[in-house]
N, C-alpha and C positions, 0 to 999 in steps of 0.2 A: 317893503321890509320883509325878510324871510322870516320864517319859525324860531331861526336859531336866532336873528339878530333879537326878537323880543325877549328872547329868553333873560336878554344879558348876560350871557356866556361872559366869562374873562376875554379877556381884546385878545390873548397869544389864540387861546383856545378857539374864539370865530375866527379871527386871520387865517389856522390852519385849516381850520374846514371851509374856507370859502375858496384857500387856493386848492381844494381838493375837485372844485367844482358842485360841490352839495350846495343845493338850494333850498331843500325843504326835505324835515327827519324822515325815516322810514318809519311803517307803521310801529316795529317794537320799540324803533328811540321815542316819537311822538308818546308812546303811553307809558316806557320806563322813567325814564329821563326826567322830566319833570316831578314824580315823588322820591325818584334818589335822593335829587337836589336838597330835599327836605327834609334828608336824614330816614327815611321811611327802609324797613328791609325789603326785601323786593324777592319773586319769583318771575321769572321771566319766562315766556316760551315764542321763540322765534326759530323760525328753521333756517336752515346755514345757507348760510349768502347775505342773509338780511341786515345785517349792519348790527347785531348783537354788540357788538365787543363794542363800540362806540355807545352803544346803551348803557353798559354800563362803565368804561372806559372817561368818557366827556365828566359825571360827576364825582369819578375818581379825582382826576386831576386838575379840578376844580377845587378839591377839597384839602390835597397834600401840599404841602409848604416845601420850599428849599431848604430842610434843616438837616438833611446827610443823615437822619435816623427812618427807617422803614415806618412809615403808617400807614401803609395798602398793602396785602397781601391778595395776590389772584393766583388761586393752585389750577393746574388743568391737568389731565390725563397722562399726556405726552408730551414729549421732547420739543416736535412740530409745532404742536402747538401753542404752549409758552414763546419759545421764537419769536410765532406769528403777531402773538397779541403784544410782545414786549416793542415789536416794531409796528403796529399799529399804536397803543398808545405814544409811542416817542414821535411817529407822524403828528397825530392829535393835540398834543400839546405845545405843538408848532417850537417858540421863542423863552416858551416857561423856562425852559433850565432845570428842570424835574433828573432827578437823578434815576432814572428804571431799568434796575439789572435782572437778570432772567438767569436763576438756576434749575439744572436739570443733569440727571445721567448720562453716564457715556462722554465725558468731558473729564479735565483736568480740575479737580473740587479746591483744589491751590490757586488758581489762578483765578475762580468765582468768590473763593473765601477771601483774598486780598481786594476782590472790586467791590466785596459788602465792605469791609472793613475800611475802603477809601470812603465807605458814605454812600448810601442809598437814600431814597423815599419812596418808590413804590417796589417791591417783589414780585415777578412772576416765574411760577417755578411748577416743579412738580413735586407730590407728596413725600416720594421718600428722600431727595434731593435738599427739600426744603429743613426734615426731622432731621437728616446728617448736620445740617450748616445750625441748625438749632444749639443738637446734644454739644457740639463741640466748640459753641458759643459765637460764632461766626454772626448768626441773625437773633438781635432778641425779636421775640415775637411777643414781648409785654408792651412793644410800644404801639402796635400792630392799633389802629381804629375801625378801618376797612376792612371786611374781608368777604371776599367774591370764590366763588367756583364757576368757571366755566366749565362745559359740558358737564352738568351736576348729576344729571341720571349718572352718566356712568360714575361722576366721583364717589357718589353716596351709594353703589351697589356695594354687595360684601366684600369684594374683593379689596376698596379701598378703603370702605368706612373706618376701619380704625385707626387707620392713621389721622384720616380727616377729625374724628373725637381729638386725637391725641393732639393735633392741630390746635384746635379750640380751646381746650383745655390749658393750654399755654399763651391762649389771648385774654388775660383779664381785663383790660380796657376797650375790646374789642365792641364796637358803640353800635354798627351797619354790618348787615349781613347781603350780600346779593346774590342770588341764581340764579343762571341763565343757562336755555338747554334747547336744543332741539322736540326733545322730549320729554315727558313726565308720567312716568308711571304712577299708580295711585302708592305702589309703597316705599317711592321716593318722596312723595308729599308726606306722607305719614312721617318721614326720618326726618326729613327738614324742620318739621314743628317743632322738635326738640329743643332747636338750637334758634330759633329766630319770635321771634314777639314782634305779633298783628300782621304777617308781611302782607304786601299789596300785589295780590296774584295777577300778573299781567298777560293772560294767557286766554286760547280758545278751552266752551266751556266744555269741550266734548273729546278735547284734545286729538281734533282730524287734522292728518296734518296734509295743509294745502301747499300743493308739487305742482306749480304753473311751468306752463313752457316746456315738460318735458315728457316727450314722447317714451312710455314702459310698452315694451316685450319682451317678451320668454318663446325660449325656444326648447320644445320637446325634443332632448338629446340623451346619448349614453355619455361615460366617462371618454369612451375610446375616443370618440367624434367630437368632442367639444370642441376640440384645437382647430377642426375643419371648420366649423362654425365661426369660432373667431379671428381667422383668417377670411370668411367671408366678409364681417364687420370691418373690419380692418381694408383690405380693397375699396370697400366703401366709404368709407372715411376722408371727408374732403382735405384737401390740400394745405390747407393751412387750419385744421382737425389738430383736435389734441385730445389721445383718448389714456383711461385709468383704468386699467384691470386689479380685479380684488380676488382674493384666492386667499383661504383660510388659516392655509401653515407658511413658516419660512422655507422649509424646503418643497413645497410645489412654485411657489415665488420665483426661486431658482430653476425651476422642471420647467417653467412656461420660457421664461427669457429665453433659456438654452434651443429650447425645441424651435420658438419662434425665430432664433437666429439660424437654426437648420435649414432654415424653408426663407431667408432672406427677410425675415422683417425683424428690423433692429429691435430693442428696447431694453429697458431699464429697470432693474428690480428697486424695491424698498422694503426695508423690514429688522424687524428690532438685532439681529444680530450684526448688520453693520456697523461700523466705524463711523460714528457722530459728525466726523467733518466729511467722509465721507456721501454718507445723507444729504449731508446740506449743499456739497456743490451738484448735487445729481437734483434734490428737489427747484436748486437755484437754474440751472439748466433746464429744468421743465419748465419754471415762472418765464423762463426765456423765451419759451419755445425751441430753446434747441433740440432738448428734446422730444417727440410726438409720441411717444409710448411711455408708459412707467404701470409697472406689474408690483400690487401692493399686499399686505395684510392690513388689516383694520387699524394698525397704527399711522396709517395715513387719512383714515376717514376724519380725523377729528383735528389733522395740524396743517392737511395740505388745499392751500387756498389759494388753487392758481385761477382765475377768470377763464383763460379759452379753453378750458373741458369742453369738450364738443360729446366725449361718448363716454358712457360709465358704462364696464360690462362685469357681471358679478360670474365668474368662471364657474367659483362657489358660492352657494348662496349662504347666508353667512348666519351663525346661531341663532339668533335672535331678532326677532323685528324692528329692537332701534336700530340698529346697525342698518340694516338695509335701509333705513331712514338718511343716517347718516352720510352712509354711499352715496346713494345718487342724487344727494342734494351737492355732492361734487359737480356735477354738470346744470346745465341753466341758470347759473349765476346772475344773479341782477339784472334780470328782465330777458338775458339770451337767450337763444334757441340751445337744446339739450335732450340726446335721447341716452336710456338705459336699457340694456339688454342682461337678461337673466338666462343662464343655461341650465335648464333645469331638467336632470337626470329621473329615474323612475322613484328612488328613495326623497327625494325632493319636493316631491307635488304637493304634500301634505303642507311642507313649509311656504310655499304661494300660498297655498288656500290661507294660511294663520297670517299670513302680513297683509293679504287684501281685504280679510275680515278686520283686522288691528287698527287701518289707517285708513278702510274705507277706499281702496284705491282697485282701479280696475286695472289689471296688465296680461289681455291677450295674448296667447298662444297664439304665434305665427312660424312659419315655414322660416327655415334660414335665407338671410337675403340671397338673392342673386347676383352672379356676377356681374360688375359693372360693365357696361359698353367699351370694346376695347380689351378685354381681358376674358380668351377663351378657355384658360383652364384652368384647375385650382392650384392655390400652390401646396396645399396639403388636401392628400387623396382623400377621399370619405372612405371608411373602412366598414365591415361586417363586423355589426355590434350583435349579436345574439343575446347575450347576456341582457342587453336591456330590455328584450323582448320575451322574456321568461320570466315564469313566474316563482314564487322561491325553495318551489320543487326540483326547478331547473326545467320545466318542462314549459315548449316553444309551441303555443298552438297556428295550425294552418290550414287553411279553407281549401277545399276542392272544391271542381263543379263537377262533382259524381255525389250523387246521393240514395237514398233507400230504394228509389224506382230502381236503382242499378245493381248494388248489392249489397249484405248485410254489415254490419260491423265488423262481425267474425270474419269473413270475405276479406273486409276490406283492409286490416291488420295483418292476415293472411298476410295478400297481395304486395301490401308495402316490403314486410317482412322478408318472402322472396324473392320481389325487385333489389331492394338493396342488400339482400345479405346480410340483414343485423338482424343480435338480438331480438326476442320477444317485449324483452326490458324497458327496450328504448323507445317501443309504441304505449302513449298513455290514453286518457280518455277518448271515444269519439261520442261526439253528438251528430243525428244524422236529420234534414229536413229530405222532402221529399227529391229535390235537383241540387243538394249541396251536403257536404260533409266537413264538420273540423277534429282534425285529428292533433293531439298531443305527439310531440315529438322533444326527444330529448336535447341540451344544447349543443351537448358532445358531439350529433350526429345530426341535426337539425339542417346546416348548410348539404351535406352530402345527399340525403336523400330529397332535397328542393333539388336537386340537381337532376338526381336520377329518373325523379319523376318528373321532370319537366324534358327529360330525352325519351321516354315511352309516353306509350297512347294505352288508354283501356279501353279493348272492342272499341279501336279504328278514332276514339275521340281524348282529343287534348284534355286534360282534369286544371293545368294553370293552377299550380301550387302559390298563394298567397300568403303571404305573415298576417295574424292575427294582432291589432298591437293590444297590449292588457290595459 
């Protein structure tokens, strides 16, 4: 007998998980699940992939009756993500006959407001989607006993909070509180308290969060070169590979698909200024795998839940540390193999340092991959970045093998000076050891004089101009 059949689950509710193939909960249903049941509020932290929504999803609709009025409310972030869970619970609840409609933006609010008013029993939705169908009487939310947040860090940041009050505040019978999150900051705990009495924290106590199976690196790049870089990943990416690119604005979204279709490799953007149904058959196309590319903003980190992610690459790395949590728990899903790659620029470095201190995670600086076997040149050229080897002087330092045994400073600014024909301006510090010299040079003029001094000798010997990296 499995976990779930001792539970006594309702028969629609095991029937549908047993033809899911689940034998026995994950670790966050094993420990939520059971004090739901009880009516108990709950905080939850599981990281994405792990069967959350079923955490708290199973003692939803155990508890909601076939009465055509709402008594589950679950708010989420995004669009995607209500979708997701609307069609997970309706999985879940196998034969019930539960009524679960799913509003959200970017859709016909006529055609969601007629399928509440045919009769509902659970709501998934999002915050201001949910307030509209409220103010104009569409959903009472007094009937409301459930009510859950998924992805709760980000619901209860400032951004959403007041609606999420204004939410509650229109639930007076509102009996069970649930959260569930990837993450938990300590002044999301703080805000939570407000609104839930005794919950039962189901969560690590140090909130590390454990990323099995999925290989992290960063590659030291400029802006110019990224694109060269993720064309190398890209080559690499096995054949039936399905990778997720994350980039911070809508319009670099569109910068990358464009560029990446210059240089022959298809893909797919997403991002909040599309057309809603348009979204959904390009996100349903990637659940397909027709698609093997899709270039996102952070409004896919928290709705899009397709299994063969094979590679997360963060283009940009993305404000804040959940997020990056977020991200790449897009790939290794349920126990699969999964790597993430960060390209990480020279204003960047600081932000690695804060997410591998944050989550306790180690992610190696490595060299961009190699070309696969079979494939001898790039399809986008590697360019002359200067600018990321400068420092915010603008000044490019470079190593000779000429040093004070040979000539002075003064000498040796001289000499550049009259080899190239520039400026005094454009030579900046030198520091000199006894067989080596690094000279500052500016970025303006920094390529040209590598050039020139690497066509002379001084007194008969090569000097082999080198980049210093900062």
């Amino acid at each position: 007998m499995s976990i779930f059949e001792k539970w006594n689950l309702e028969s629609t509710i095991l029937d549908a998980i047993k033809s899911r193939g689940w034998t026995s909960p994950t670790e966050i249903q094993a420990d939520a699940i059971p004090f739901a049941r009880k009516g108990r509020d709950i905080v939850g932290q599981a990281k994405t992939g792990s069967g959350k929504t079923a955490a708290f999803g199973i003692p939803i609709l155990e508890k909601c009756e076939k009465k055509g009025i709402p008594q589950s409310l679950i708010l989420c972030p995004t669009r995607e993500l209500a979708v997701q869970v609307t069609e997970e619970m309706n999985l879940l609840q196998g034969k019930k006959g539960l009524q679960i409609i799913s509003v959200y933006g970017g859709t016909d609010i006529e055609k969601q407001a007629k399928k509440l008013s045919d009769g509902c029993d659970i709501v998934v939705g999002t915050p201001g989607r949910v307030i509209d169908m409220s103010k104009k009487g569409h959903l009472k939310l007094q009937d409301i006993s459930i009510f859950c947040l998924d992805e709760a860090d980000r619901m209860l940041d400032m951004g959403f909070f007041p609606d999420i009050l204004w939410v509650i505040e229109k639930m007076p019978n509102r009996s069970q509180t649930l959260l569930f999150s990837a993450t938990f900051p300590e002044e999301v705990l703080n805000v939570a308290e407000e609104f839930m009495v005794n919950a039962e924290h189901v969560m690590s106590d140090d909130l590390e969060v454990d990323i099995p199976e999925i290989d992290l690196y960063a590659v030291r790049i400029g802006r110019a070169n990224k694109l060269w870089v993720l064309g190398r990943i890209i080559a690499n990416m096995t054949e039936d590979g399905q990778m997720l690119i994350f980039s911070n604005t809508k319009r670099m979204v569109d910068v990358i698909v464009e560029r990446l279709g210059k240089f022959q490799m298809k893909a797919v953007g997403i991002h909040g200024d599309m057309p809603q149904n348009k979204r959904e058959r390009l996100l349903n196309d990637f659940r397909s795998g027709k698609e093997k590319i899709v270039v996102a903003t952070d409004v896919a980190a928290r709705g899009l839940d397709v299994d063969g992610i094979t590679v997360v690459v963060n283009y940009d790395l993305p404000d804040d540390t959940e997020s990056f949590v977020h991200r790449i728990g897009r790939t290794g899903r349920m126990g699969r193999k999964g790597e993430a790659w960060s390209l990480v620029s020279k204003e960047d470095r600081g932000s690695v340092e804060k997410i591998c201190s944050t989550w306790g995670l180690t992610i190696p600086f490595v060299e961009a991959p190699s070309l696969p076997e079979g494939i001898d040149r790039d399809l986008v050229r590697k360019r002359e970045d200067w600018d990321e080897v400068a420092d915010p002087f603008g000044m490019v330092r470079i190593n000779l093998d000429i040093g004070q045994n040979d000539l002075t400073k003064r000498a040796l600014a001289d000499w550049i000076v009259k080899l190239a024909k520039i400026s005094e301006i454009v030579v900046g510090e030198i520091t000199q050891s006894d067989e080596q010299s690094q000279v500052e040079i500016h970025v303006a003029k920094v390529a040209y004089v590598i050039d020139v001094i690497k066509a002379r000798d001084y007194n008969g010997r090569k000097v082999k101009p080198v980049i210093v990296e900062s």
